[in-house]
N, C-alpha and C positions, 0 to 999 in steps of 0.2 A: 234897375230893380224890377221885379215880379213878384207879385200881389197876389196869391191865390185865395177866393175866398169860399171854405168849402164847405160842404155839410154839415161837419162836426168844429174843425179847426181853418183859422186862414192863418195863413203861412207867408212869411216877405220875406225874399234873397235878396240882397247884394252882389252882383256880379258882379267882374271886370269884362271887358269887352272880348276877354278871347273866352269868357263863358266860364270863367273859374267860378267859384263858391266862394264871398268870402266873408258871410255874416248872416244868419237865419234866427229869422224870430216867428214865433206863432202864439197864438190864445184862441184857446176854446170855446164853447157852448153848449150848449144843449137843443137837444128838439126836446118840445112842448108835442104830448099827445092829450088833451083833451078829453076826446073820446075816442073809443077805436077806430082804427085804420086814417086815425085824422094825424099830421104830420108837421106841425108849424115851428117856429125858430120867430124870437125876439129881435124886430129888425134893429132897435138899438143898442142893443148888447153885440149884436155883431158888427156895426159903425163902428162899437167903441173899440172891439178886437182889432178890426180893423188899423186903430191909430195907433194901438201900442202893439201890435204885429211890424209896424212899418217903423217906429221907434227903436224897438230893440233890434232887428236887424241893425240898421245903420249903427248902431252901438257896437254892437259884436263887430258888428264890419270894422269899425275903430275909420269910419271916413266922415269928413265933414257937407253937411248940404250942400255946396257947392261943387262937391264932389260929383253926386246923382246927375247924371246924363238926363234921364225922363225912368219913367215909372211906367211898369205897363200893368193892365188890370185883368185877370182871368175870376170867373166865376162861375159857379154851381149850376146845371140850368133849369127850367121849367118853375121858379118859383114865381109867387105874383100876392102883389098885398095893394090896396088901395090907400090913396094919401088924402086927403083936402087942398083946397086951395090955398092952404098957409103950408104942406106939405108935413101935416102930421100923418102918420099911421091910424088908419081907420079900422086896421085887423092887423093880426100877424103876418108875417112870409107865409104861405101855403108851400111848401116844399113839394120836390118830386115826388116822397116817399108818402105824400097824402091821398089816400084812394077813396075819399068819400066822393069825386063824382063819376064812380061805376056805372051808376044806371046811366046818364048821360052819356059815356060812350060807348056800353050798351046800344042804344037806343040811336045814335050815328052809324056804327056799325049794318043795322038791321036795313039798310037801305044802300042807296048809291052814294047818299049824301059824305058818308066819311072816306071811303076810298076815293072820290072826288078832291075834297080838302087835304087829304094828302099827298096826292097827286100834284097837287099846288104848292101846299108848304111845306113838306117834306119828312114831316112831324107824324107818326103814327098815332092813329087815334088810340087814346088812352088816358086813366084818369089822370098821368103826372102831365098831362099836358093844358095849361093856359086854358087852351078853350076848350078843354069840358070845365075846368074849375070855375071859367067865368060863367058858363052852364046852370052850373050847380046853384050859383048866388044867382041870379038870373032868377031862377024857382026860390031859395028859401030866404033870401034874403034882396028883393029887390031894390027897395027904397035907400041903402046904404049902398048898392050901387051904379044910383042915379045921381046920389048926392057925392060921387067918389071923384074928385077933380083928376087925377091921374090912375091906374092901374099897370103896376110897373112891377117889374125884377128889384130882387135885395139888389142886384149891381145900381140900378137907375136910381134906389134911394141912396147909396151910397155916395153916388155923381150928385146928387141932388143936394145932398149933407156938402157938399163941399165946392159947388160951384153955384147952386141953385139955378141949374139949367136941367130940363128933362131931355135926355139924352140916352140914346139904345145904337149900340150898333148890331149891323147885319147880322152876324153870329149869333149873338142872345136874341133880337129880332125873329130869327127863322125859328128857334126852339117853342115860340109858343102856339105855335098852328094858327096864326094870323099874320105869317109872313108867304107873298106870292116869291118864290124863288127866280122864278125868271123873269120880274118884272123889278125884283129889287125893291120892294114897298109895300105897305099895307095890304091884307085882303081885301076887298070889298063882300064875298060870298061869305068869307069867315068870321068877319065884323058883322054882320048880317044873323048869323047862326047863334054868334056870342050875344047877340042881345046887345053891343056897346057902340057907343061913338068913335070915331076916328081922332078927333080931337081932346079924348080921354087919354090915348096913347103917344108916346115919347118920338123928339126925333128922332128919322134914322139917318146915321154916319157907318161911313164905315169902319173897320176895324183898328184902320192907321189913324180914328182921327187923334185931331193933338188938342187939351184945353189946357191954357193958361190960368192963373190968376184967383188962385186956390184963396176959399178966407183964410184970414191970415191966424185967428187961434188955432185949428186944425191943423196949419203947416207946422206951427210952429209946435204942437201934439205929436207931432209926427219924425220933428226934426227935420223938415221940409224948408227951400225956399216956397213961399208963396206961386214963386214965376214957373218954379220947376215942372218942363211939361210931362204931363200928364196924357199917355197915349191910353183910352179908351178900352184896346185889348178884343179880347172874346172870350167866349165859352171854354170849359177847365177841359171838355172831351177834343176841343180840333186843336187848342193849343197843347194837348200831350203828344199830341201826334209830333209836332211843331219841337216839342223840347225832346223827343228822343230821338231826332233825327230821320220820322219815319216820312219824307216827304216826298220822295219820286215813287212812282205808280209800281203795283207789287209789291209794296214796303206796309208793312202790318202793326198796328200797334197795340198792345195787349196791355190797357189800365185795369189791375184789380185794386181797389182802396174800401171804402163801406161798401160801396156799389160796385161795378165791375162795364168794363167796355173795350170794343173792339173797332177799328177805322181803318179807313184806307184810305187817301189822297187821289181825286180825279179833279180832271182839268175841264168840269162841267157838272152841271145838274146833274144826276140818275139814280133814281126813285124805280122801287121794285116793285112787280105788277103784282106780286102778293100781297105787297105793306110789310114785309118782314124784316125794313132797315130804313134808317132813317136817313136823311141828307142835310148838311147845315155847310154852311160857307166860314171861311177862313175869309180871305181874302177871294180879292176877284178871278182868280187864277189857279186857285186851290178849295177843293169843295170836301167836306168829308164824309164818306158814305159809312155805315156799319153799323153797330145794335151795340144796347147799353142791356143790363142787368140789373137787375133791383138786390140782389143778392151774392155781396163780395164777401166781405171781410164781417160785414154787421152779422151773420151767419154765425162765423167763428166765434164771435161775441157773444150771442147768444148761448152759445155751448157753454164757452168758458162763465158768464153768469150764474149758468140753470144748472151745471153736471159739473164742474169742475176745481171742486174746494181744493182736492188732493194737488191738481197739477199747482194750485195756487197758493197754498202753502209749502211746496217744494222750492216754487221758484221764489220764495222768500228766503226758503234756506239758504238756496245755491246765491242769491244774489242776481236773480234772472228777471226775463220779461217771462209772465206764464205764458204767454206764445209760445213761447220757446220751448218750454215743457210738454206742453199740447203736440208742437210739431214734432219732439224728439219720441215721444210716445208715438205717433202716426207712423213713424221712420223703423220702430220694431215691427211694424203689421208689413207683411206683402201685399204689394199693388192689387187694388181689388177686394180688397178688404174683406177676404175670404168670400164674396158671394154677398154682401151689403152694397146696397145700393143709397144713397141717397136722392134725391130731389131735393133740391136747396132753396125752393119757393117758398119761403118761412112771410114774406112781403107782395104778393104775389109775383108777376113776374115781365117783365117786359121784351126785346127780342129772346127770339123772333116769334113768341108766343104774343105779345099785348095779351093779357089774360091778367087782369086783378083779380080774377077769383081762385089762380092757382093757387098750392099751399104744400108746404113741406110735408115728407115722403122718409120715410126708413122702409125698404124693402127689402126682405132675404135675412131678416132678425133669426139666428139659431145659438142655441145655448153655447156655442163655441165662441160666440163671440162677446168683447169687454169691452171697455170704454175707449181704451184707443184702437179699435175696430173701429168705432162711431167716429172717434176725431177723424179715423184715415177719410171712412167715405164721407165727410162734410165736407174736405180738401177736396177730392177727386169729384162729388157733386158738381163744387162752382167751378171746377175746372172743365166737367161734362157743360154744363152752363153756357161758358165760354165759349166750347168747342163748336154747340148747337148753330151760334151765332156767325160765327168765321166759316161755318160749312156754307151759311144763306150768304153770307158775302164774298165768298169761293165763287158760290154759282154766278152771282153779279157780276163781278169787275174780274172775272179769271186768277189762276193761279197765283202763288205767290213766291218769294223770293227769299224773303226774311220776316221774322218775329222780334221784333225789339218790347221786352216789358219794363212798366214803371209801376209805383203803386207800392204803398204797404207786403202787400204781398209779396213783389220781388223781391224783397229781402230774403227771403227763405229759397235757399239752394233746394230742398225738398220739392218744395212749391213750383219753381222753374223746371225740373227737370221733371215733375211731373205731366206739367204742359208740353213738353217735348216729347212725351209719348205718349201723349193725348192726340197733340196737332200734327204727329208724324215729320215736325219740322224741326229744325236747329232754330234755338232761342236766344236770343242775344241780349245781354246787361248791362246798357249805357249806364256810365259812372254817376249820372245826376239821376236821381230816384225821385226829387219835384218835380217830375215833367211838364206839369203846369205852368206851375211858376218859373220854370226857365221860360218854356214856349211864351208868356207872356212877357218875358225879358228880352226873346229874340225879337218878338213883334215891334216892340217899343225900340230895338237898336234900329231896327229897318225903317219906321217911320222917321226916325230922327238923321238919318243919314249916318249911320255908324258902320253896317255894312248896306250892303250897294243889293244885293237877293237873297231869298231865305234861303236860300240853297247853302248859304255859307253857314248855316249849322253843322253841316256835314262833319266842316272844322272842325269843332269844339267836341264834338260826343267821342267819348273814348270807352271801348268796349268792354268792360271791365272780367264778364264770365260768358264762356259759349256753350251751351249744353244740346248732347248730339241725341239723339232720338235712340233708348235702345231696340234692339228689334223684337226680344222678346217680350218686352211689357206693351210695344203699340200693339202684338196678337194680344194682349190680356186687353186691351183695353178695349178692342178693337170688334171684341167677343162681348162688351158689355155694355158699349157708348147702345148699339139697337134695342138693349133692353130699357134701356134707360127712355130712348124716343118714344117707345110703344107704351112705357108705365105711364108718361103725358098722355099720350092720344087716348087710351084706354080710361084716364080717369078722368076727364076734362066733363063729362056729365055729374061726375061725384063732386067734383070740386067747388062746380057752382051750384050743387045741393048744401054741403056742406056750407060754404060762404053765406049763402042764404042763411041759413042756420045760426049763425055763429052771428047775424047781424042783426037778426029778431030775437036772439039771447041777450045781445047788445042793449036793444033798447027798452027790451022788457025789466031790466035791471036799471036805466036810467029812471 
């Protein structure tokens, strides 16, 4: 089984050992915003997801606990919430998508200090990152985190809730910019900067580790044996790589879901002399380089909330997901959406800009254009988005080979074939669309001795759609991906006027 525990939803597959599908459960949440640009999630409301995600899977699967090989665990990264020493919740998760501590890396940036620490941990400095958030509490809230027995990921409270051992492996370790990447262990310089103890923080295992000896009400919540091991897992970005088969070097992998992210597999560290990509560990042997996005699919979302009653009572008529309406609309406009541009930084924006004080852009508005204009370039936006990122990871690790996507978004043959003449490359569409939660099912066969290298994913992915690049729309696009770079560059002083703005609006109304 694979665990994914995500932003919004965690999801649990049952698999068979040759990588079939054959039982999926998920339960939602919500993010908790507070105040602006603050970003948190109920760590036990997602524990309880958690148990009845892994419940109804094995239901649907129609298999008995003794059935389950092991369990493997992928999750969300960069979140962090403080416990006690009886292991309650001192705060919420702080999620990626939480940008209040900007000034903090701000203020890293403005010196050597931050391209130093990433240079280490591999982690662009930025507010979704660990240490500025611990940063941030450090200044406004000190004394709740001196008195914080642990400061951990939603995964570690989760490990926690169920074995009551503090426990991180390497993978979620490197995402909080207090992981040294070649020494495999704590920063000491980064612990230093974060204001915290070393012994506040979880042990580190590796990716394969195995825990036994689950309490027993939870197993039994779960439809668990107690003994059923329990492989540890990593992060939901190097395990998609993992579940779409993207693992020998030149193998590309394209997640768009709320968020959006691009990887690549190298057989070592390599961190970029700009900071324009991050690096986090799989396994000892597999490292993954490349740039996440703050803005995938929650983008789309937005539209459909704030503009789109029409496509939403349509798709009531027809019996649809309004996706679907939204996309079929975007599908009568030509690529390029007559001369609309979007910028899709509605949250600000992460590669290969780090910039929290980016912010969404309609550009090239003329009376010829309607609302599925705006749907098209919201698509082609996080697609330019995407594209930004894989150019700074081109330059890195060289040419590539193949595109394999997963993610909400692959669903939409529109959306694929748009990438393909985005990225000038053939797209390819593994059958299993949880890349996650498979990758985290492949990890857990491998620690358990089920297959013998991860390479035997290869096996299992079966390529369901291939989309070829046309040639006339890579020149349309090809004429517009430079306008799109220069509307960044050119507004990057506006932006953080603006941002400014919108945060002393913020507190003048608190």
């Amino acid at each position: 089984m694979g665990v994914d525990v995500g932003t919004t939803t965690t999801k649990a597959i049952v698999f068979s050992v040759e990588g079939e599908a054959k039982g999926i459960g998920n339960k939602g949440y919500d993010i908790i915003s507070p105040k602006p640009s603050w970003a948190e999630q109920d760590p036990k409301k997602i524990f309880g997801a958690v148990l009845a995600a892994v419940c109804d899977a094995i239901e649907k699967a129609g298999v008995s606990s003794q059935e389950i090989a092991a369990v493997g665990f992928s999750a969300a990264m960069h979140s962090l919430l403080a416990v006690d020493g009886k292991g309650e919740a001192l705060t919420n998760a702080i999620i990626w998508a939480d940008n209040r501590s900007i000034e903090q890396a701000q203020q890293l940036k403005k010196d050597n200090t931050g391209q130093e620490l990433y240079q280490r941990s591999g982690t662009p400095i930025h507010p979704m990152s660990p240490l500025t958030k611990l940063m941030w509490l450090r200044e406004h809230e000190p004394e709740m985190l001196n008195k914080a027995a642990k400061l951990i990921s939603i995964k570690e409270y989760i490990f926690y809730q169920l074995f009551e051992r503090y426990v991180v492996d390497y993978s979620m370790a490197s995402v909080t910019g207090l992981f040294n990447l070649r020494q495999l262990n704590w920063d000491a310089k980064a612990l230093a900067t974060a204001g915290i103890r070393r012994e506040q923080l979880s042990e580190l295992v590796p990716t394969t580790h195995i825990l036994r000896g689950m309490k027993s009400e939870y197993a039994a919540a779960m439809g668990l044996n107690a003994d059923t091991p329990i492989v540890i897992g990593a992060s939901d970005g190097v395990l998609a790589n993992l579940g779409v088969g993207a693992i020998k070097p030149h193998q590309v992998a394209v997640t768009v879901g709320t968020s959006g992210a691009i990887r690549s597999l190298v057989d070592a560290p390599l961190t970029d002399p700009q900071g324009r990509t991050f690096c986090y560990p799989l396994t000892e042997k597999y490292w993954a380089i490349g740039g996440a996005s703050n803005n995938g699919g929650i983008v789309l979302r937005w539209f459909r909330d704030r503009f789109s009653d029409r496509e939403i009572e349509q798709a009531k008529l027809e019996g649809l997901d309004p996706y679907e309406v939204m996309i079929r609309e975007a599908s009568q406009v030509s690529a390029g959406a007559e001369g609309l541009i979007c910028l899709p930084f509605l949250s600000g924006e992460r590669a290969p800009y780090w910039d929290a004080n980016a912010r969404g852009v309609f550009f090239g508005i003329g009376q010829h254009h309607t609302r599925s204009h705006f749907i098209r370039a919201v698509l082609e936006g996080i697609v330019f988005s995407m594209y930004n990122i894989y150019a700074a990871l081109r330059e890195l690790a060289g040419e590539t080979e193949s595109i394999l996507v997963s993610g909400g978004f692959a669903r939409s043959e529109l959306w694929r074939q748009m990438m393909a003449d985005v990225f000038e490359q053939e797209v390819l569409l593994p059958e299993v669309y949880e890349a996650s939660s498979f990758g985290a099912a492949i990890l857990a066969m491998y620690a358990v001795g089920a297959i013998k290298e991860l390479t035997e994913v290869e096996d299992m992915i079966h390529i369901t759609q291939r989309h070829q690049p046309d040639a006339s729309l890579c020149k349309t696009y090809g004429d517009l991906f430079p306008i799109y770079k220069r509307l960044y560059a050119n507004l990057v002083e506006e932006f953080s006027a603006i941002a400014d703005y919108q945060r002393r609006s913020a507190e003048s109304q608190d």
